[in-house]
mmCIF entry with sequence, helices, sheets and N, C-alpha, C, O atoms, coordinates in Angstrom:
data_MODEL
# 
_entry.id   MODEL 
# 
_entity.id                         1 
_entity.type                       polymer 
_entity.pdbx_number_of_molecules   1 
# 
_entity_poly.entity_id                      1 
_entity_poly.type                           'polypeptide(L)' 
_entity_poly.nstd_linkage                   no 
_entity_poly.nstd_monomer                   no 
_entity_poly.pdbx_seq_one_letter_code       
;(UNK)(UNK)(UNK)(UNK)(UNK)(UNK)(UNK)(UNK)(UNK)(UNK)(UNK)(UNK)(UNK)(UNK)(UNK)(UNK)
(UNK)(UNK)(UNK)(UNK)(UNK)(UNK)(UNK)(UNK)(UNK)(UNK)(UNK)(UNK)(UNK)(UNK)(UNK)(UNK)
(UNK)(UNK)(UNK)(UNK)(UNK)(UNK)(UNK)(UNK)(UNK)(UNK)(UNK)(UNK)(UNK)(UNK)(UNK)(UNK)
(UNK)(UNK)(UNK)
;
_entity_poly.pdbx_seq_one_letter_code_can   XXXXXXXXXXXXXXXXXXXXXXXXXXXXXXXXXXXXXXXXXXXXXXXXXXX 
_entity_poly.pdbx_strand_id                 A 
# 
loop_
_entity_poly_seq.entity_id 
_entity_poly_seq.num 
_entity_poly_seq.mon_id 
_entity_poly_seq.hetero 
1 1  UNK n 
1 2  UNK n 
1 3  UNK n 
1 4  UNK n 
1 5  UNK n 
1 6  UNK n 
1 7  UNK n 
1 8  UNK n 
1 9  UNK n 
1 10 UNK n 
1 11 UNK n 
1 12 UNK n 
1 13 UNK n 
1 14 UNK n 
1 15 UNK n 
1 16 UNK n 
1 17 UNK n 
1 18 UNK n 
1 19 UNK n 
1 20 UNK n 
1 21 UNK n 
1 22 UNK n 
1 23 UNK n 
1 24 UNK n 
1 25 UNK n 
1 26 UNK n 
1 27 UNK n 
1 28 UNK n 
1 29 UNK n 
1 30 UNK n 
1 31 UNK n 
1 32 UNK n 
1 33 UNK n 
1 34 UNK n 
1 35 UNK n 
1 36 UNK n 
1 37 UNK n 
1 38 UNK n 
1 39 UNK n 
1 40 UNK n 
1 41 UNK n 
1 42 UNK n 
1 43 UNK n 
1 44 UNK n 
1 45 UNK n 
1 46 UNK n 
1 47 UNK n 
1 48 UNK n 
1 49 UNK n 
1 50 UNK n 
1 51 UNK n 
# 
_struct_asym.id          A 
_struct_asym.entity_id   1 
# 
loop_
_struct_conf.conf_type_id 
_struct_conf.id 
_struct_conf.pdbx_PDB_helix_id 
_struct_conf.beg_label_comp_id 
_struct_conf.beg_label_asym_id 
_struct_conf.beg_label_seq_id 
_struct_conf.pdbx_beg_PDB_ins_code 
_struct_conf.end_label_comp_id 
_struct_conf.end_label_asym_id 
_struct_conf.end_label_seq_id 
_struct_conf.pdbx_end_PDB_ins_code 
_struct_conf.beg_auth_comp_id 
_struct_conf.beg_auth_asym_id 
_struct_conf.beg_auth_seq_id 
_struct_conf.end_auth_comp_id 
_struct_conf.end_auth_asym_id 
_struct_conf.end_auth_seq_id 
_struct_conf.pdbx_PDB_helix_class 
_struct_conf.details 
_struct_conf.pdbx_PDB_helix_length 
HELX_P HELX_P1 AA1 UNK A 7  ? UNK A 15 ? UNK A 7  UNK A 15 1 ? 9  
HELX_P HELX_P2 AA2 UNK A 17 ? UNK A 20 ? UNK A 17 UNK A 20 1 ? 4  
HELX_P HELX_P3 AA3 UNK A 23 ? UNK A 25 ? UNK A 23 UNK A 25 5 ? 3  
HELX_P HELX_P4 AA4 UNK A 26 ? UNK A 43 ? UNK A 26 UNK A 43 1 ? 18 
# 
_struct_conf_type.id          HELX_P 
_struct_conf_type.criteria    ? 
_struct_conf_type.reference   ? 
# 
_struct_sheet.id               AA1 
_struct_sheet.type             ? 
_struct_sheet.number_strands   2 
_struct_sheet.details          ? 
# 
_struct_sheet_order.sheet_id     AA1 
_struct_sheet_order.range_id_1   1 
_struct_sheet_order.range_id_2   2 
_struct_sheet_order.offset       ? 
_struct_sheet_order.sense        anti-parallel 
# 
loop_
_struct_sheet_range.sheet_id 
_struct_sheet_range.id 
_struct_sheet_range.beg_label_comp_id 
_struct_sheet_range.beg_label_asym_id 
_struct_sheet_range.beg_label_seq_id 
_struct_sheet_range.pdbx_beg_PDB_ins_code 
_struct_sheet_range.end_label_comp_id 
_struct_sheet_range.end_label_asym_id 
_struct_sheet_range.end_label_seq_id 
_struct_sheet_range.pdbx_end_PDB_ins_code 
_struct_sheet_range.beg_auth_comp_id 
_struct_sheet_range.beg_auth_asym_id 
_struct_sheet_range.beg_auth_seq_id 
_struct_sheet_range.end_auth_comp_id 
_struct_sheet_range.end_auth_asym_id 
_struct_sheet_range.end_auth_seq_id 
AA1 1 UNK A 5  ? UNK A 6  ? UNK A 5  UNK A 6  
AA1 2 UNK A 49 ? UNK A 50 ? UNK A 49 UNK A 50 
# 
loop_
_atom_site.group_PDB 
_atom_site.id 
_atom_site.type_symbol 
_atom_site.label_atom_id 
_atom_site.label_alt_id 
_atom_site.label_comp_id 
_atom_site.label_asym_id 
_atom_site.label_entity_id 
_atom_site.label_seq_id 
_atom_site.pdbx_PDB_ins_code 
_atom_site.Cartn_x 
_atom_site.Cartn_y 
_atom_site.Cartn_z 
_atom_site.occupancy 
_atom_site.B_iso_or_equiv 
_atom_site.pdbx_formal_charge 
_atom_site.auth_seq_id 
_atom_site.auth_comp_id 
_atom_site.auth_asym_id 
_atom_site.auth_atom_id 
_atom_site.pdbx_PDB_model_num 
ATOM 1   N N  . UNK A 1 1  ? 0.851   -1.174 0.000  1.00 0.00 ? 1  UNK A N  1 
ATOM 2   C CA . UNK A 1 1  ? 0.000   0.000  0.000  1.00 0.00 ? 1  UNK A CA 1 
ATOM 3   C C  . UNK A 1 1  ? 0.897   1.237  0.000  1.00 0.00 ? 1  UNK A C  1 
ATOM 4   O O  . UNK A 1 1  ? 1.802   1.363  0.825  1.00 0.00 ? 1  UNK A O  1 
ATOM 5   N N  . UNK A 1 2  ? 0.588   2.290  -1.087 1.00 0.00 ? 2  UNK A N  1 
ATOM 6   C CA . UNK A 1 2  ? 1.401   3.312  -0.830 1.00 0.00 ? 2  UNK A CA 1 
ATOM 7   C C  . UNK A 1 2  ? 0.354   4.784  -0.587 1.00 0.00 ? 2  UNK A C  1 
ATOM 8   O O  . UNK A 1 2  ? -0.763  4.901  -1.090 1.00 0.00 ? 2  UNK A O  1 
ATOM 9   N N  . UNK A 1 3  ? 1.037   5.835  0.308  1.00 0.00 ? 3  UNK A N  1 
ATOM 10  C CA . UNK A 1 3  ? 0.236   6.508  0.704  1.00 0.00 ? 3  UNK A CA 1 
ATOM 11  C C  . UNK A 1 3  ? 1.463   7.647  -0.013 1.00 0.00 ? 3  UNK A C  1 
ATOM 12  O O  . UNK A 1 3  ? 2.593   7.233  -0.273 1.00 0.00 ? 3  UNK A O  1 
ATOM 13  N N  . UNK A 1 4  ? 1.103   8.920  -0.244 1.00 0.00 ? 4  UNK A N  1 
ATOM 14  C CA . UNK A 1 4  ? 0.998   9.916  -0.765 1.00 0.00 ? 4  UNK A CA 1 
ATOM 15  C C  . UNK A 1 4  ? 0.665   10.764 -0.322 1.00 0.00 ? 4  UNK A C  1 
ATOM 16  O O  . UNK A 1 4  ? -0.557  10.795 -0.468 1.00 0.00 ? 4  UNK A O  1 
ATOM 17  N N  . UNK A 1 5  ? 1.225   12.136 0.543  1.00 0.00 ? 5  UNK A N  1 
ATOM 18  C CA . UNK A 1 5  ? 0.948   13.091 0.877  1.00 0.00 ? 5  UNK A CA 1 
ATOM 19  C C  . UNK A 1 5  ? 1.104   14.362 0.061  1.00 0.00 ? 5  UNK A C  1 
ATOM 20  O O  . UNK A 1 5  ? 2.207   14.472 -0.475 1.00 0.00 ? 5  UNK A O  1 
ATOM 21  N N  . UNK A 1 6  ? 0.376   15.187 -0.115 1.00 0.00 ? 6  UNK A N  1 
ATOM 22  C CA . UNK A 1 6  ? 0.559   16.358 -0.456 1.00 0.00 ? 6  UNK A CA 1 
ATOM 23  C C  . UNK A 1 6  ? 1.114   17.641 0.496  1.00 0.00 ? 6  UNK A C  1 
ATOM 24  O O  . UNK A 1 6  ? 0.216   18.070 1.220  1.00 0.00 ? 6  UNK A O  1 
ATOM 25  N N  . UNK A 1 7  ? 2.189   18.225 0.622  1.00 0.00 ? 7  UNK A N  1 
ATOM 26  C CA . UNK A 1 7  ? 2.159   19.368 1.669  1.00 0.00 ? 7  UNK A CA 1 
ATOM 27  C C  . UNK A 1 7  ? 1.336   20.354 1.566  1.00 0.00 ? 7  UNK A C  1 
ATOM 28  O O  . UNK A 1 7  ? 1.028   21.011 2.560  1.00 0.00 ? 7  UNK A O  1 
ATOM 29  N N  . UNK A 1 8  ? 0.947   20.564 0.594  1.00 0.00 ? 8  UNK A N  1 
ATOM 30  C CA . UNK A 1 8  ? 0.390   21.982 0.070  1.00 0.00 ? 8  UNK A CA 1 
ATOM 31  C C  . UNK A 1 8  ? -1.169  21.484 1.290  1.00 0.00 ? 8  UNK A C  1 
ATOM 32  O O  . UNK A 1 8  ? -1.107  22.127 2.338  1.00 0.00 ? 8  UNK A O  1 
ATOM 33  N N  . UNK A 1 9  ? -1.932  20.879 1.248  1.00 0.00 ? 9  UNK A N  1 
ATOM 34  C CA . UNK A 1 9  ? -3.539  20.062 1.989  1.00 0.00 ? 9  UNK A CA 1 
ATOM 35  C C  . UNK A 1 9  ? -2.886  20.505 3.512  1.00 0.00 ? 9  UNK A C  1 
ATOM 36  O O  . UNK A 1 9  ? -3.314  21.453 4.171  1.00 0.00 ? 9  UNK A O  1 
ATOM 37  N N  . UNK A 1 10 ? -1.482  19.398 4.026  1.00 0.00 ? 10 UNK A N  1 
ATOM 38  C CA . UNK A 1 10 ? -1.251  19.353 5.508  1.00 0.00 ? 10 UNK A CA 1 
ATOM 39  C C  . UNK A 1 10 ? -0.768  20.692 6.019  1.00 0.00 ? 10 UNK A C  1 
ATOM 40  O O  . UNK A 1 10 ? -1.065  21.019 7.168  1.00 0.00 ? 10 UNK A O  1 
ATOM 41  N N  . UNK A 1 11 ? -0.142  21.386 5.354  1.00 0.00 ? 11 UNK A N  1 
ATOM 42  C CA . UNK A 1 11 ? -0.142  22.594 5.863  1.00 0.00 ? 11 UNK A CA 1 
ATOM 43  C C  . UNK A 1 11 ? -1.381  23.685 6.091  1.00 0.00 ? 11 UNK A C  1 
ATOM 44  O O  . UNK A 1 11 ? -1.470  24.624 6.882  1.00 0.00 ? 11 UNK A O  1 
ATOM 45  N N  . UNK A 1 12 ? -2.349  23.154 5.024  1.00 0.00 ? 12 UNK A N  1 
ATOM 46  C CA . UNK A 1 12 ? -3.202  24.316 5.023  1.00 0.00 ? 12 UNK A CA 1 
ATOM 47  C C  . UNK A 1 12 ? -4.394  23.334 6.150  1.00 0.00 ? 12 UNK A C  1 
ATOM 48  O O  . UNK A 1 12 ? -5.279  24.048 6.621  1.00 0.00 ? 12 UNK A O  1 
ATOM 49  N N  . UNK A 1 13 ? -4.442  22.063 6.508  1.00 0.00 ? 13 UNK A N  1 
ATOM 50  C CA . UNK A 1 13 ? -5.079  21.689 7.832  1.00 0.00 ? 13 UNK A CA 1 
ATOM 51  C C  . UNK A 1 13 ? -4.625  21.698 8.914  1.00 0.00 ? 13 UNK A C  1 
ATOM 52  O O  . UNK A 1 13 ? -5.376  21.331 9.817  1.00 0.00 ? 13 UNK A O  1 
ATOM 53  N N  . UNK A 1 14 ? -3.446  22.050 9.207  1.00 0.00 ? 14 UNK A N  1 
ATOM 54  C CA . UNK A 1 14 ? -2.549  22.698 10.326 1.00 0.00 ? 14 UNK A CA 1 
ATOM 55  C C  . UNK A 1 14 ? -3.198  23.843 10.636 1.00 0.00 ? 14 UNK A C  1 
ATOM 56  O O  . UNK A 1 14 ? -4.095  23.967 11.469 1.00 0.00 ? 14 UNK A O  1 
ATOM 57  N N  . UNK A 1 15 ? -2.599  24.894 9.764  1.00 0.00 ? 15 UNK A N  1 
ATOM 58  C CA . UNK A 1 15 ? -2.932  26.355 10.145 1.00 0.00 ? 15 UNK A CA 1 
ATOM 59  C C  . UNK A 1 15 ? -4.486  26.231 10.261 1.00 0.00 ? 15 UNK A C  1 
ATOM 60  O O  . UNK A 1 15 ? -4.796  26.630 11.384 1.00 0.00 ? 15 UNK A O  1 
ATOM 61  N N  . UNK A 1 16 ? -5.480  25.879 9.624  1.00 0.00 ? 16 UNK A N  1 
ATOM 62  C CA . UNK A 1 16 ? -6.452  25.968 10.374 1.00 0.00 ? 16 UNK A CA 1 
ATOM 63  C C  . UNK A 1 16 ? -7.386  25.141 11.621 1.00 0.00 ? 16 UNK A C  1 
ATOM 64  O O  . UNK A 1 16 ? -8.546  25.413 11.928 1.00 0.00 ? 16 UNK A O  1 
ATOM 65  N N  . UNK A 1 17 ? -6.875  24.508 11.977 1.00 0.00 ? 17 UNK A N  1 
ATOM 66  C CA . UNK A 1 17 ? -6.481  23.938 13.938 1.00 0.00 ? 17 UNK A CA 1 
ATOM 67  C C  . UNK A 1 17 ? -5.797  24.968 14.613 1.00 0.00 ? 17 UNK A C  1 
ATOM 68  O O  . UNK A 1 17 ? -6.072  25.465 15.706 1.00 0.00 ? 17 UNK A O  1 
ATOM 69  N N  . UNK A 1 18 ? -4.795  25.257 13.775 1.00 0.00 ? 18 UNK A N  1 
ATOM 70  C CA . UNK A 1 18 ? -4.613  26.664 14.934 1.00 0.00 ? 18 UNK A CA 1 
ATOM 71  C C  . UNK A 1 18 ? -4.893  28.023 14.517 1.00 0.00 ? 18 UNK A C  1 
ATOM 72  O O  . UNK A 1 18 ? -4.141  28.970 14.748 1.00 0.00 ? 18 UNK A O  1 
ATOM 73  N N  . UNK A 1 19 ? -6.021  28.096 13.880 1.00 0.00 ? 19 UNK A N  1 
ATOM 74  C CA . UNK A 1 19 ? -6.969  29.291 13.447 1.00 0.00 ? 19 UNK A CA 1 
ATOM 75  C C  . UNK A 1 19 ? -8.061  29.215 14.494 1.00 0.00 ? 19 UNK A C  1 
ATOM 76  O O  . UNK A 1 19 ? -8.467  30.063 15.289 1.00 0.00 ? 19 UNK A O  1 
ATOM 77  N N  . UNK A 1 20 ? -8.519  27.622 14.212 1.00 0.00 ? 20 UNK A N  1 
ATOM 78  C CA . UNK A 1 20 ? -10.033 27.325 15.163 1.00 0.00 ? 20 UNK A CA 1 
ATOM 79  C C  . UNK A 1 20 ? -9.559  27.763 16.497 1.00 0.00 ? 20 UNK A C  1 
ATOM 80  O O  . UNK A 1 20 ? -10.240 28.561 17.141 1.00 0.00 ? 20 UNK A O  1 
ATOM 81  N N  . UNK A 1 21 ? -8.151  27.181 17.080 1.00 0.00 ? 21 UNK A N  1 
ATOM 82  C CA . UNK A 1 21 ? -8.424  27.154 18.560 1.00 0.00 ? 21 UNK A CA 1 
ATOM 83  C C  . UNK A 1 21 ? -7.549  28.718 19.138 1.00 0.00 ? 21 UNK A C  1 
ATOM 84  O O  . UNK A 1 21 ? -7.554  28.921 20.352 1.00 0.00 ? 21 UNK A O  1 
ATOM 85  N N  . UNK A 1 22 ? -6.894  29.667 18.282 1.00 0.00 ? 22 UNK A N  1 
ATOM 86  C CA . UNK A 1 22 ? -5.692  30.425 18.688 1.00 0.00 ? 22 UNK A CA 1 
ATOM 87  C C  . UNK A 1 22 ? -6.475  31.357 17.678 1.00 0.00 ? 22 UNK A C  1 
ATOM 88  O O  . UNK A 1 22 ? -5.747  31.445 16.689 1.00 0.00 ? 22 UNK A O  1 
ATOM 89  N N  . UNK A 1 23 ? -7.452  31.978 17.509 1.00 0.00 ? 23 UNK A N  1 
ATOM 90  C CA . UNK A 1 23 ? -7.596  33.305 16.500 1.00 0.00 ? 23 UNK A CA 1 
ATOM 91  C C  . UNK A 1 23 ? -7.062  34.082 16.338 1.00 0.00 ? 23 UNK A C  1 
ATOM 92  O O  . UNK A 1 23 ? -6.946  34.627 15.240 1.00 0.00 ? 23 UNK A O  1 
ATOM 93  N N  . UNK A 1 24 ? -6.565  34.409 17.308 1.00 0.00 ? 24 UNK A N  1 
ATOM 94  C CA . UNK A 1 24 ? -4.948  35.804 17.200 1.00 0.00 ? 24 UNK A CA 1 
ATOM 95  C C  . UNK A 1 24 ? -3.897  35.432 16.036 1.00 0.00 ? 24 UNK A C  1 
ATOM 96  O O  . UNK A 1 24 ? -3.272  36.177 15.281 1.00 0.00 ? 24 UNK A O  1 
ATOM 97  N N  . UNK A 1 25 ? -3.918  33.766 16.165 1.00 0.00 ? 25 UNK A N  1 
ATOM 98  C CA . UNK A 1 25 ? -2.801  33.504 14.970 1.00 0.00 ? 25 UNK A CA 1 
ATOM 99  C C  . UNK A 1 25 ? -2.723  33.451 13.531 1.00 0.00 ? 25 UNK A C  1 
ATOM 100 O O  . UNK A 1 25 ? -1.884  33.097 12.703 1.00 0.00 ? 25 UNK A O  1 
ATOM 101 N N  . UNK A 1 26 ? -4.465  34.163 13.517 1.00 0.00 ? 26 UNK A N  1 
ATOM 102 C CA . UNK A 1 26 ? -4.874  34.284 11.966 1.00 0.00 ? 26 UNK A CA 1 
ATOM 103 C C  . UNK A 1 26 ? -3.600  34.870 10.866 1.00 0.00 ? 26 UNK A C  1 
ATOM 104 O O  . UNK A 1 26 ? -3.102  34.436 9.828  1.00 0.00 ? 26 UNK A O  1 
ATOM 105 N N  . UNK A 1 27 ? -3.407  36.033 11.685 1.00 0.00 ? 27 UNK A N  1 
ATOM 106 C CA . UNK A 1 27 ? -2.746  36.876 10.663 1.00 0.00 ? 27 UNK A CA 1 
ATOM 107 C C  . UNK A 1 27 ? -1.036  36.396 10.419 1.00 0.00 ? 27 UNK A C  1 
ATOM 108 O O  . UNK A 1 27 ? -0.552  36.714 9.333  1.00 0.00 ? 27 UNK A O  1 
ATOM 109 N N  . UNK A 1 28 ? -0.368  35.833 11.168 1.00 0.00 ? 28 UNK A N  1 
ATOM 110 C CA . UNK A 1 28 ? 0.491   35.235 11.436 1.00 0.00 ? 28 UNK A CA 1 
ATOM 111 C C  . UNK A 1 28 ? 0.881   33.487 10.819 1.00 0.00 ? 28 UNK A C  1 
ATOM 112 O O  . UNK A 1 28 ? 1.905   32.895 10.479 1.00 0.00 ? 28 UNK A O  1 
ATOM 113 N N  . UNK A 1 29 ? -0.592  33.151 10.929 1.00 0.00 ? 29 UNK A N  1 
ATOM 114 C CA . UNK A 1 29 ? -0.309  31.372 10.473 1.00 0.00 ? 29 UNK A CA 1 
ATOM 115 C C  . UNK A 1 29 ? -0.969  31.955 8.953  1.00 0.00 ? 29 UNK A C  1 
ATOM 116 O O  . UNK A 1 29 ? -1.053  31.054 8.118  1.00 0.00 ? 29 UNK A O  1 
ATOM 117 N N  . UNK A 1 30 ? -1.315  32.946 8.608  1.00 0.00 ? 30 UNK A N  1 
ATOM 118 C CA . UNK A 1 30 ? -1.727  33.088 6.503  1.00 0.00 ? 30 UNK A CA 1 
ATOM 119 C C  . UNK A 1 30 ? -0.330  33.669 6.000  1.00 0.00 ? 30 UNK A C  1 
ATOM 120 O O  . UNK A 1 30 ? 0.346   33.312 5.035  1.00 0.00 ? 30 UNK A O  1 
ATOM 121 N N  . UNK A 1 31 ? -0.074  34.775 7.035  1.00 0.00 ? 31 UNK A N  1 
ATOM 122 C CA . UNK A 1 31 ? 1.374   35.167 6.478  1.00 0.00 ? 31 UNK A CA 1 
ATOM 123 C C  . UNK A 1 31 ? 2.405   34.079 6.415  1.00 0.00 ? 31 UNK A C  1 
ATOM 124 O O  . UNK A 1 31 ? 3.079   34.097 5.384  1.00 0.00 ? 31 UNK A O  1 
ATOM 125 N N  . UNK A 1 32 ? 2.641   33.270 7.160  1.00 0.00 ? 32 UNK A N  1 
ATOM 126 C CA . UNK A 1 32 ? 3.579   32.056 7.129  1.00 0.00 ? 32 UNK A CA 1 
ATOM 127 C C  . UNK A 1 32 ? 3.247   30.671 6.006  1.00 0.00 ? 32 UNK A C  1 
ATOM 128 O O  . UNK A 1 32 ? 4.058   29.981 5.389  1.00 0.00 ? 32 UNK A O  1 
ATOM 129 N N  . UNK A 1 33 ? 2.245   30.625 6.027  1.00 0.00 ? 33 UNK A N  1 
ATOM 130 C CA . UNK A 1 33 ? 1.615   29.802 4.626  1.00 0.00 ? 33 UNK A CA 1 
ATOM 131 C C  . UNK A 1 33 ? 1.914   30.778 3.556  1.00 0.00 ? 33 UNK A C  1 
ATOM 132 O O  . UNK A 1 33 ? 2.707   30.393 2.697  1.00 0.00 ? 33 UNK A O  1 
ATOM 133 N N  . UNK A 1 34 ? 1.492   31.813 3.463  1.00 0.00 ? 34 UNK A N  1 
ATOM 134 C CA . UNK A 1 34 ? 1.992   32.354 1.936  1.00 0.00 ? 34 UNK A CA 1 
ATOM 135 C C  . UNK A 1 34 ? 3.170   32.680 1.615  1.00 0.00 ? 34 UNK A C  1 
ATOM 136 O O  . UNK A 1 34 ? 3.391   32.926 0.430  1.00 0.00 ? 34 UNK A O  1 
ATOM 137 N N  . UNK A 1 35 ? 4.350   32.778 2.690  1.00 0.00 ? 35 UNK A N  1 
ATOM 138 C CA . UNK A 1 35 ? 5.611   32.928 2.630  1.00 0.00 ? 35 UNK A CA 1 
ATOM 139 C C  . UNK A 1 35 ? 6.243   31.147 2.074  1.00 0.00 ? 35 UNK A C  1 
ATOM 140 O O  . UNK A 1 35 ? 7.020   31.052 1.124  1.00 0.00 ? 35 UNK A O  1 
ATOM 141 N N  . UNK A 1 36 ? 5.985   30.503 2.476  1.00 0.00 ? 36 UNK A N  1 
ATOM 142 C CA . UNK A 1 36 ? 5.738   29.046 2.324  1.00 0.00 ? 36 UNK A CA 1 
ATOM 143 C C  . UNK A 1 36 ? 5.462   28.292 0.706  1.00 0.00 ? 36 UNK A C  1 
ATOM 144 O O  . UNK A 1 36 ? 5.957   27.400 0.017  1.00 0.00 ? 36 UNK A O  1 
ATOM 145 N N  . UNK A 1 37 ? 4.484   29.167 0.647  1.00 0.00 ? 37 UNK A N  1 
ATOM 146 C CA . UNK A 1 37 ? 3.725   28.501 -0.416 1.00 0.00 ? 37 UNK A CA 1 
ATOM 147 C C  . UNK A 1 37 ? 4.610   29.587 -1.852 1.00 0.00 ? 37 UNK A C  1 
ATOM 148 O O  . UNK A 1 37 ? 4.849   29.274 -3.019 1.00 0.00 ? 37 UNK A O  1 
ATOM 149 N N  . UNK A 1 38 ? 4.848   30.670 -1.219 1.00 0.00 ? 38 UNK A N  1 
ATOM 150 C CA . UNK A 1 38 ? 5.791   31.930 -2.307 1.00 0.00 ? 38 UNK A CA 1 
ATOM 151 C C  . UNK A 1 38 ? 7.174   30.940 -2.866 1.00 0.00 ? 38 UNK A C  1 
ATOM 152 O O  . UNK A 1 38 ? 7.290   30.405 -3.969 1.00 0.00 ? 38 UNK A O  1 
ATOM 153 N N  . UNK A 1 39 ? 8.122   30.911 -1.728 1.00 0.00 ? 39 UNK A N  1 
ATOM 154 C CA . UNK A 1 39 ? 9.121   30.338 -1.761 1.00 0.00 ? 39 UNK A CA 1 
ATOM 155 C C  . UNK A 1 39 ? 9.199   28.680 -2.327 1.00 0.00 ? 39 UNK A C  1 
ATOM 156 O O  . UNK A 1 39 ? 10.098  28.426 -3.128 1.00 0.00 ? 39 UNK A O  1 
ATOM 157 N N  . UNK A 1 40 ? 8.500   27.852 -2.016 1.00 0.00 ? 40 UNK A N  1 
ATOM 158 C CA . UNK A 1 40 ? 8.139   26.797 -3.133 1.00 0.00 ? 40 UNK A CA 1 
ATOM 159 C C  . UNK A 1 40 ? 7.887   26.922 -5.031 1.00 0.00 ? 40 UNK A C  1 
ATOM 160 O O  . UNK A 1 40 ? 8.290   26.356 -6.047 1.00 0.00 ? 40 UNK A O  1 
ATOM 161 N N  . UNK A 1 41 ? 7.089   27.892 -4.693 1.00 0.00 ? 41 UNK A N  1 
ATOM 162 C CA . UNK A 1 41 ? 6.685   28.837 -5.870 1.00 0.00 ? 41 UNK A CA 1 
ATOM 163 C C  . UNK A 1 41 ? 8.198   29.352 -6.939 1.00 0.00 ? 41 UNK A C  1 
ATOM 164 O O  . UNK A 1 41 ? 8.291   29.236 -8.161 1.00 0.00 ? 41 UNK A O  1 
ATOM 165 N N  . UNK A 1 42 ? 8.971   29.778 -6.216 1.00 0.00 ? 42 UNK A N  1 
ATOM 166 C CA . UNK A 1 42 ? 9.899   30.595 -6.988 1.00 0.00 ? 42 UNK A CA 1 
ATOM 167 C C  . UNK A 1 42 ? 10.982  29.432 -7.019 1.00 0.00 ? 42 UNK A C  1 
ATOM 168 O O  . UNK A 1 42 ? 11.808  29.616 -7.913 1.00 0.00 ? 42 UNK A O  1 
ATOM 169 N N  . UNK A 1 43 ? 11.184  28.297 -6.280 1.00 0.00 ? 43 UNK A N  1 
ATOM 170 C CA . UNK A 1 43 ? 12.434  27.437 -6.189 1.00 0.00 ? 43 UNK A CA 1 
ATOM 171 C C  . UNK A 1 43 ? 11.524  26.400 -7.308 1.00 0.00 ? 43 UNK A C  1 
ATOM 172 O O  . UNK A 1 43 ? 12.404  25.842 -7.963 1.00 0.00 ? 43 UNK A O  1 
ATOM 173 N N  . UNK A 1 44 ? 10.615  26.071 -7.639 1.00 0.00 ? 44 UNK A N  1 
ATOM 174 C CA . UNK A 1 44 ? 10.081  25.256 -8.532 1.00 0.00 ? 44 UNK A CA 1 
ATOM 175 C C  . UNK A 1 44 ? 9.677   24.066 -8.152 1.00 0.00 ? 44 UNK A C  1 
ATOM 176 O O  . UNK A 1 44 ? 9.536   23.049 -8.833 1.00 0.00 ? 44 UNK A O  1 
ATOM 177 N N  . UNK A 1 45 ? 9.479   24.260 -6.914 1.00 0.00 ? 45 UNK A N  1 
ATOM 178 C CA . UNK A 1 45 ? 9.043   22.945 -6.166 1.00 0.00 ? 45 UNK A CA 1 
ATOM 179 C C  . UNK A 1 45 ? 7.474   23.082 -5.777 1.00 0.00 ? 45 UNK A C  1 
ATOM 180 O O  . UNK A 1 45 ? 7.035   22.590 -4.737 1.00 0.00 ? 45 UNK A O  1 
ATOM 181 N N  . UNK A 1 46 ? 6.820   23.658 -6.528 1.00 0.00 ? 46 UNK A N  1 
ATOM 182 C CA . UNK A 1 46 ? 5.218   23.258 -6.064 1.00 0.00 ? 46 UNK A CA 1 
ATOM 183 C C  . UNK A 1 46 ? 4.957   22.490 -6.315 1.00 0.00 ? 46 UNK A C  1 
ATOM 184 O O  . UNK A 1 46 ? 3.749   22.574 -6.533 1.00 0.00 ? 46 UNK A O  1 
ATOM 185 N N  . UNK A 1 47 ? 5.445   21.142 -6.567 1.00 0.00 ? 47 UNK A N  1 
ATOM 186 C CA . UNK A 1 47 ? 4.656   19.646 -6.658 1.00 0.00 ? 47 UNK A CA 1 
ATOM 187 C C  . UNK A 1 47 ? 5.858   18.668 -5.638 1.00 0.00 ? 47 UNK A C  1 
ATOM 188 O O  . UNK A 1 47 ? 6.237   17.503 -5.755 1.00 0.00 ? 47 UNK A O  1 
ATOM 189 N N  . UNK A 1 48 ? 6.159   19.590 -4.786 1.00 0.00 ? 48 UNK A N  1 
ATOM 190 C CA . UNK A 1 48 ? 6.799   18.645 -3.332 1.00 0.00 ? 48 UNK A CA 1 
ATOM 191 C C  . UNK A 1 48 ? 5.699   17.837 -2.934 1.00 0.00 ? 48 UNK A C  1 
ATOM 192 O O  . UNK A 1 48 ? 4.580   18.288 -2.690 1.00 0.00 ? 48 UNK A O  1 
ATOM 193 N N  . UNK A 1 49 ? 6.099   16.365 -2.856 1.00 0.00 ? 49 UNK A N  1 
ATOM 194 C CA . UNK A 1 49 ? 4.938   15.687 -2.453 1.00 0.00 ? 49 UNK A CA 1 
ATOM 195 C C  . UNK A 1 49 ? 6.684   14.500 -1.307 1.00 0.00 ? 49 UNK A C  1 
ATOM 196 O O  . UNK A 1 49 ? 7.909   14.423 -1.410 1.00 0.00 ? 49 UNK A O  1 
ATOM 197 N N  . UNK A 1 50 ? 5.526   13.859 -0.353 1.00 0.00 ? 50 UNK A N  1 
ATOM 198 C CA . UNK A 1 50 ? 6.090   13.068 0.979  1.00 0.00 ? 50 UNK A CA 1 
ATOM 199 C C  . UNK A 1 50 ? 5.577   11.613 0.411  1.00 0.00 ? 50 UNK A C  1 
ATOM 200 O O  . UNK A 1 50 ? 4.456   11.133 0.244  1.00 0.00 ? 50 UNK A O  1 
ATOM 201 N N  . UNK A 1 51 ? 6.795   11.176 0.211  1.00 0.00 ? 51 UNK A N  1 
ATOM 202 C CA . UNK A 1 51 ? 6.643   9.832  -0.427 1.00 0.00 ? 51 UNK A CA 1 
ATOM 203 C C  . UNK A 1 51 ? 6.703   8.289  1.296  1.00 0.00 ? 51 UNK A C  1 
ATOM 204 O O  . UNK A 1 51 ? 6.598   7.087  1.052  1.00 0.00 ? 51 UNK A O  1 
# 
């Protein structure tokens, strides 16, 4: 059986667990996902996947 993760999904169900329970960290856990998701972006790795 092989399983397949996507980072791009687990990161974005992270930050929102700690959206639901920490609301202050809204602005802080979107800025850190889009810094995240930028830098993947420009190195050419938006299809990083966890084998």
């Amino acid at each position: 059986m092989n399983l397949h993760y996507s980072i791009g999904p687990l990161v974005s169900l992270i930050a929102g667990i700690l959206i639901l329970t920490v609301p202050r960290l809204l602005n802080y856990t979107v800025a850190i996902y889009l810094i995240i998701i930028g830098l993947l972006g420009l190195f050419g790795s938006g299809t990083l996947n966890l084998h």
